[in-house]
C-alpha positions in Angstrom: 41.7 90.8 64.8 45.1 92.6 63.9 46.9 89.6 62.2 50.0 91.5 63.0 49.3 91.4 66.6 48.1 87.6 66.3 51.5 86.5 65.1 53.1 88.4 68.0 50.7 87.0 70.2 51.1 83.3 69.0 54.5 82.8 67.8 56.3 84.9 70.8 54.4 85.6 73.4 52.5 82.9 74.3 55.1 80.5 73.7 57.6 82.5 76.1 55.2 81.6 78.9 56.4 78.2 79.2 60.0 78.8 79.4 59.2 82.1 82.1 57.3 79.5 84.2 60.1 77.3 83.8 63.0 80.2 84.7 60.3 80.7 88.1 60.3 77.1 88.7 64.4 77.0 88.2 65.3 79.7 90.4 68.1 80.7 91.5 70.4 80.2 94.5 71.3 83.0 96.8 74.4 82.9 99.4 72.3 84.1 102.3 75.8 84.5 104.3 77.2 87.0 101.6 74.1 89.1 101.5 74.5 89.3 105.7 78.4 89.9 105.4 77.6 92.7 102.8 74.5 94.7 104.7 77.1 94.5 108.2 79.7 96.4 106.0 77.2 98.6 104.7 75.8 99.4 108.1 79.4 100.3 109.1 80.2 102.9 106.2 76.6 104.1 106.9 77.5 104.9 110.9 80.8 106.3 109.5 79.0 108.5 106.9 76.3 109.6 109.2 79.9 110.6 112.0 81.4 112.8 108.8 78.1 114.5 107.7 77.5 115.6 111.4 80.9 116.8 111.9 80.6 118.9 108.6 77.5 120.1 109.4 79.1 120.8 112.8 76.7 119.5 114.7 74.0 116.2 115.2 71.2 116.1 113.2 68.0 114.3 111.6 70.1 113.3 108.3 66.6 111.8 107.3 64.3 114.1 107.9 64.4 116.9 104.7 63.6 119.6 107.0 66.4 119.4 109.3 69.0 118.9 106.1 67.2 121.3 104.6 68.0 123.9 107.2 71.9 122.7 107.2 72.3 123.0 103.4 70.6 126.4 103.1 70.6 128.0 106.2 73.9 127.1 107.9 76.0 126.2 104.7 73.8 129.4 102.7 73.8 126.8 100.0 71.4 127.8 96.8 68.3 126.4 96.9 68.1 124.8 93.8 64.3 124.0 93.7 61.4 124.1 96.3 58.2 122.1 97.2 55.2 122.8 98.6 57.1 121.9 102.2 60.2 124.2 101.3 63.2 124.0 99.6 63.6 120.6 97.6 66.7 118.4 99.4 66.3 115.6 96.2 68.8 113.4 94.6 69.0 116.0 91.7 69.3 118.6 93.6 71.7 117.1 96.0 73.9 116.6 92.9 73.6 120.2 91.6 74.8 120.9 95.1 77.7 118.3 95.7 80.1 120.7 92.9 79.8 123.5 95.1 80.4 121.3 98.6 81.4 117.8 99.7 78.0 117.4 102.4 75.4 117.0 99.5 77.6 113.8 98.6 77.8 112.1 101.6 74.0 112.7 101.6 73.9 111.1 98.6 76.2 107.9 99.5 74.5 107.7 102.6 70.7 107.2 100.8 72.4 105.3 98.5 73.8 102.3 100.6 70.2 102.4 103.0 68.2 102.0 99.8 70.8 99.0 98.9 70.5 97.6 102.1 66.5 97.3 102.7 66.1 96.9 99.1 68.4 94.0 98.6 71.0 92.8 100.9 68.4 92.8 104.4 65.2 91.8 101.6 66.7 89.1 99.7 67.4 86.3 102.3 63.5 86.8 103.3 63.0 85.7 99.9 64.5 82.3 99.8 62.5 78.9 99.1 63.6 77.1 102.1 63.0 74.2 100.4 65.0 75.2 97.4 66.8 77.6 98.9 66.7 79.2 96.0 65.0 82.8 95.0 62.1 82.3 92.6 61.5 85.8 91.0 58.4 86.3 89.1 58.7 87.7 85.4 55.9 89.7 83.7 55.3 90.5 80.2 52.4 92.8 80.1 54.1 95.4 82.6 56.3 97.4 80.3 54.7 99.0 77.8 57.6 98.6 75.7 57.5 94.6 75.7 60.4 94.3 77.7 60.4 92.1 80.6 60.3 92.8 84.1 60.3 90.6 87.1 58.8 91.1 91.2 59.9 89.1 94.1 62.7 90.3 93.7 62.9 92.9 90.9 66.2 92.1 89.5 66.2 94.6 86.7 66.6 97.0 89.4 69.7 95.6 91.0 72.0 98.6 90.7 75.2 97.9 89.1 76.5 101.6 88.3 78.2 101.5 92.0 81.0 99.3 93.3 78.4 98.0 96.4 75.5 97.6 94.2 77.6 95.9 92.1 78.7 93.3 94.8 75.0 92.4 95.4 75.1 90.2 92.1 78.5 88.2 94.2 75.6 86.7 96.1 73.8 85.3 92.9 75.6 81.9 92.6 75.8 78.5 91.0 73.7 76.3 93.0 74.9 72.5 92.8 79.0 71.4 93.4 80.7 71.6 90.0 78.4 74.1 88.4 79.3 77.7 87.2 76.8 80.9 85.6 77.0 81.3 82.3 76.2 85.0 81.1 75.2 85.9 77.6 75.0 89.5 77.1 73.9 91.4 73.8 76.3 94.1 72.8 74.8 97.2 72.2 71.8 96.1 71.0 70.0 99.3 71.0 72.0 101.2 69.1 72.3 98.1 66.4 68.6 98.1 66.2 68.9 101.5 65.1 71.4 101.2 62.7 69.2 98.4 61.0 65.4 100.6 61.2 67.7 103.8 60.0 70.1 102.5 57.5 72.1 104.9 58.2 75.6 104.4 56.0 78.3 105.6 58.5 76.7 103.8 61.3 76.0 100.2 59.4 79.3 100.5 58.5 81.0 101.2 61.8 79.3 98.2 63.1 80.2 95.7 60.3 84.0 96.5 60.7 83.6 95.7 64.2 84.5 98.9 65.1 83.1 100.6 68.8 80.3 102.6 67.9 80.7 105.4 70.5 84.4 105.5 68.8 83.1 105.6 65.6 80.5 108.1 66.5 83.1 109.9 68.6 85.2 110.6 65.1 82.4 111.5 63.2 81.3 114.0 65.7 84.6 115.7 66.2 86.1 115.1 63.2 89.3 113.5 64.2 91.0 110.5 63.5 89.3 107.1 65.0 93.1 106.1 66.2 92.7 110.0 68.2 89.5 109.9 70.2 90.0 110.1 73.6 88.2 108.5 76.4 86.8 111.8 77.0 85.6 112.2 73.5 84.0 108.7 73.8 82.1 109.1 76.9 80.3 112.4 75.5 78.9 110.7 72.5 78.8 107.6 74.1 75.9 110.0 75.9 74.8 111.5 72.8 74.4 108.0 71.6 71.6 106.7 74.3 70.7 110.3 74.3 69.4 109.9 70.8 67.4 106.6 72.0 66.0 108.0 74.8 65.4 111.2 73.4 67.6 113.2 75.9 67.0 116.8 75.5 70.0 119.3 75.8 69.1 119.8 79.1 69.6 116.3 80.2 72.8 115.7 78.2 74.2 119.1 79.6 73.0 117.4 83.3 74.8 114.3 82.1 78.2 115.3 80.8 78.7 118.6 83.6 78.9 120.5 80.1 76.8 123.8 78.8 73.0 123.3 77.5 73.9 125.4 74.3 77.2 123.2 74.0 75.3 120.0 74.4 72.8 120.9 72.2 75.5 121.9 69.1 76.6 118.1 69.8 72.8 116.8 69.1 72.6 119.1 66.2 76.2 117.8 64.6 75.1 114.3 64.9 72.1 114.5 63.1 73.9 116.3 60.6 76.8 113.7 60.5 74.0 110.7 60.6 71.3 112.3 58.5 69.8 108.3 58.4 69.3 108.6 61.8 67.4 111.8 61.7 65.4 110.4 58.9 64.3 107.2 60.8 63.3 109.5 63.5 61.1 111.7 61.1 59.6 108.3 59.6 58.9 107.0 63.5 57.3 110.3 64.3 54.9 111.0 61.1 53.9 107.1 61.1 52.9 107.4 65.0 50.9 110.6 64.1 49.3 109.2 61.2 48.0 105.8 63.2 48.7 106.4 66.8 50.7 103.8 67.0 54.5 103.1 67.3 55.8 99.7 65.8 58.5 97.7 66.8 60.2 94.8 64.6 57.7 92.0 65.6 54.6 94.9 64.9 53.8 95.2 68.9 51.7 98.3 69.2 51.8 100.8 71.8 49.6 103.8 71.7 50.7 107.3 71.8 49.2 110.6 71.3 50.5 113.7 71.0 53.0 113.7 68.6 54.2 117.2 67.1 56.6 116.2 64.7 59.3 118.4 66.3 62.8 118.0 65.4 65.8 116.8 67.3 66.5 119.1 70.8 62.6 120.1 70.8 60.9 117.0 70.9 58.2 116.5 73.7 57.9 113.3 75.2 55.1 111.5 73.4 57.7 112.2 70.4 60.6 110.4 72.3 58.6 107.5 74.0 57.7 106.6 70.0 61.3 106.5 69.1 62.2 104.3 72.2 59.7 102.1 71.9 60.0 101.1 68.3 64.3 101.0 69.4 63.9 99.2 72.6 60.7 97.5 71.9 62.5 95.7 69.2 65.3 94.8 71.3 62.9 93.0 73.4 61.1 91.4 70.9 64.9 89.9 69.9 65.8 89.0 72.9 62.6 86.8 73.6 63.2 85.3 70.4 66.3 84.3 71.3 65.1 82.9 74.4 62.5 80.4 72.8 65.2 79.7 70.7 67.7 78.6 72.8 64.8 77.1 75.1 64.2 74.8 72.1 67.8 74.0 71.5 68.7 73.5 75.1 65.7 71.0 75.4 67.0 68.8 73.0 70.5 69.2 73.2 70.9 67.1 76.7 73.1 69.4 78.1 73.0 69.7 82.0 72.0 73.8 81.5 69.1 75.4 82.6 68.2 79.1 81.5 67.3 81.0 85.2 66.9 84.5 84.6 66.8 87.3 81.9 67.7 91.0 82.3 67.5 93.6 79.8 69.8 92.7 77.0 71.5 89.6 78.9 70.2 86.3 79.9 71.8 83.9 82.8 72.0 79.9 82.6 73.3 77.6 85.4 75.3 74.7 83.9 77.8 72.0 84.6 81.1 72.7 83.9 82.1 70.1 81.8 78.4 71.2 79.3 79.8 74.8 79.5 81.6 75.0 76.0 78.9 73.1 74.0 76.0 75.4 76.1 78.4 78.7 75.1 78.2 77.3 71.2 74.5 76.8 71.7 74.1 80.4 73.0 76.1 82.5 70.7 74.2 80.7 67.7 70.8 81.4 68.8 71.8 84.8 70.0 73.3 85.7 67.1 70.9 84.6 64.4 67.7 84.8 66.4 66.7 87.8 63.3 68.7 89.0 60.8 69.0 92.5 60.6 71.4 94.7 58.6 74.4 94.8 60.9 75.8 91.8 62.5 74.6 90.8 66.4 77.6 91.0 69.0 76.8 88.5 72.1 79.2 88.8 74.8 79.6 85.5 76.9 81.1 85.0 80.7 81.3 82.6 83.0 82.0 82.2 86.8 81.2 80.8 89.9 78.7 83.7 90.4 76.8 86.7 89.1 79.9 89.1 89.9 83.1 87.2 89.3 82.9 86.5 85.6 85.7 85.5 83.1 85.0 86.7 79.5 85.0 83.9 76.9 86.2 85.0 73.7 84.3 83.9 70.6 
């Protein structure tokens, strides 16, 4: 056997199955009124969406079935057709999106899917799901799903509760403290990701940035454009803010130009100048890709393994996928394998600590604990430690902590 993999196997995995059995046994309570208050309002901006699309499409019509929308898009509004199918012309979210510059219908359409998805996905789902003798909603984590190591969880899949958009958002409202006297705690790592890289990379400029307690898209942002930190605009943040995950999830040019409305060859001079401005990134990347081609494997911190083939060794704006999946995995495959650390650390802690606190649920880079009010400063010690120091890598790790009476209305709580 791999002692690499036995260590991951007995020193975080295995143990981490206790506390996930105890987060399924814990549960969560759900505000069943809430979740029917919020699918009625939805079903009203639905009717009213479905009343504006018809009357700019100037007449009734199937809004569901692609044909029919397809034949109002391109035949009666002569939009392009962006892309077709084996049926006829594609009517997708992407392509709706292409679309909605040129015209407000494709918008609607896209509202409109959005808030049905919401609706039979979470607000009409979750009450369904409820222990009635807890009343609480028991959710069921895996960690042999993602081949990343990350955690996911079924019944319901709360990774997946969208919280880009002001209604998905209020779904969380309904996730709630479940005993008189009792508030969420929420514990959230701060740009992990991008921390993990700065450690694997070394790269100078973006250690730094992050041990001044500087914002990293800022930092990046001034680095990229060369202009004063005090002078980068919001606009300037939010494109390498982009560039930043982009470099994670190995966005190609196309995507970024996709995500920032910009030009490819314009998005793809911004890759280029930040690999030329963070040449330690670009290096870790070279190192990721020429160690997966040499054993197949890509590593993360804690030596989890995932197999990949097909690696090129391709630079920056050309990488194929296999070449991008290795750099995510090693970046967000180590993120998880800090993140369950922290958890069996702050399992241990909690366990002895007699706090009235109880860890419920973890998603992505944040994990949720119900507690009394009066344990709540001790827990928020107990978290931030364990967080903080659960490895040490070479820049320090951020954990953002708030509290309220749900999953929605949080206070921060500054360290």
């Amino acid at each position: 056997a791999d002692d690499n993999l036995t260590s991951l196997y007995e020193d975080l995995e295995s143990p981490l199955i206790r506390v996930l059995a105890k987060m399924e046994f814990a549960g969560i309570s759900v505000d069943v009124e809430e979740l029917k208050r919020q699918s009625l309002v939805a079903g009203e901006v639905i009717d009213r969406l479905t009343a504006e699309i018809h009357a700019m499409a100037g007449r009734s019509f199937n809004i569901d079935s692609p044909k029919q929308l397809g034949t109002i898009l391109f035949t009666d509004l002569q939009l392009p057709v962006i892309r077709k199918t084996q049926t006829g012309a594609s009517t997708d979210q992407e392509v709706l999106e292409e679309l909605a510059v040129l015209h407000p219908l494709p918008a609607k359409i896209i509202e409109r899917r959005h808030l049905i998805k919401l609706r039979g996905t979470y607000l009409d789902a979750l009450p369904a799901m409820v222990n009635p003798q807890t009343g609480r909603i028991h959710a069921t984590f895996h960690q042999t799903v993602a081949a990343t190591g990350r955690l996911s969880s079924s019944d319901p899949n709360l990774q997946n509760i969208p919280i880009r958009t002001p209604e998905g958002k209020q779904v969380r409202r309904a996730f709630r403290a479940g005993h008189a006297d009792w508030i969420l705690v929420c514990a959230d790592y701060s740009q992990i990701e991008l921390r993990v890289l700065a450690h694997f990379s070394g790269d100078e400029a973006m250690t730094e940035a992050f041990r001044q307690g500087i914002d990293i898209h800022t930092a990046v942002a001034s680095e990229v454009f060369n202009v004063p930190v005090n002078e980068v605009t919001s606009d300037l943040r939010r494109i390498a803010k982009a560039v930043n995950f982009g470099v994670i999830y190995g966005q190609t040019p196309w995507g970024l130009a996709a995500a920032l409305g910009i030009d490819k060859n314009e998005a793809a001079a911004f890759i280029d100048n930040y690999f030329q401005k963070y040449a330690g990134v670009a290096k870790f990347c070279e190192q990721v890709l020429t160690e997966t081609a040499r054993s197949g494997f890509a590593r993360t911190i804690l030596n989890r393994r995932r197999a990949i083939s097909g690696i090129r060794r391709t630079t920056g704006i050309n990488r194929n996928m296999p070449e991008r999946t290795a750099i995510n995995t090693v970046i967000q495959g180590s993120a998880a394998d800090l993140i369950k650390k922290a958890m069996l650390e702050a399992d241990a802690a909690l366990g002895i600590s007699g706090l009235r606190a109880t860890l419920l649920l973890q998603i992505h880079d944040e994990l949720v604990f119900e507690c009394h009010q009066d344990d709540a400063h001790a827990l928020i010690n107990l978290i931030r430690d364990k967080m903080q120091n659960a490895m040490t890598l070479a820049v320090p790790l951020e954990v953002d902590v708030t509290t309220g009476p749900n999953w929605l209305d949080q206070t921060d709580v500054l360290s």
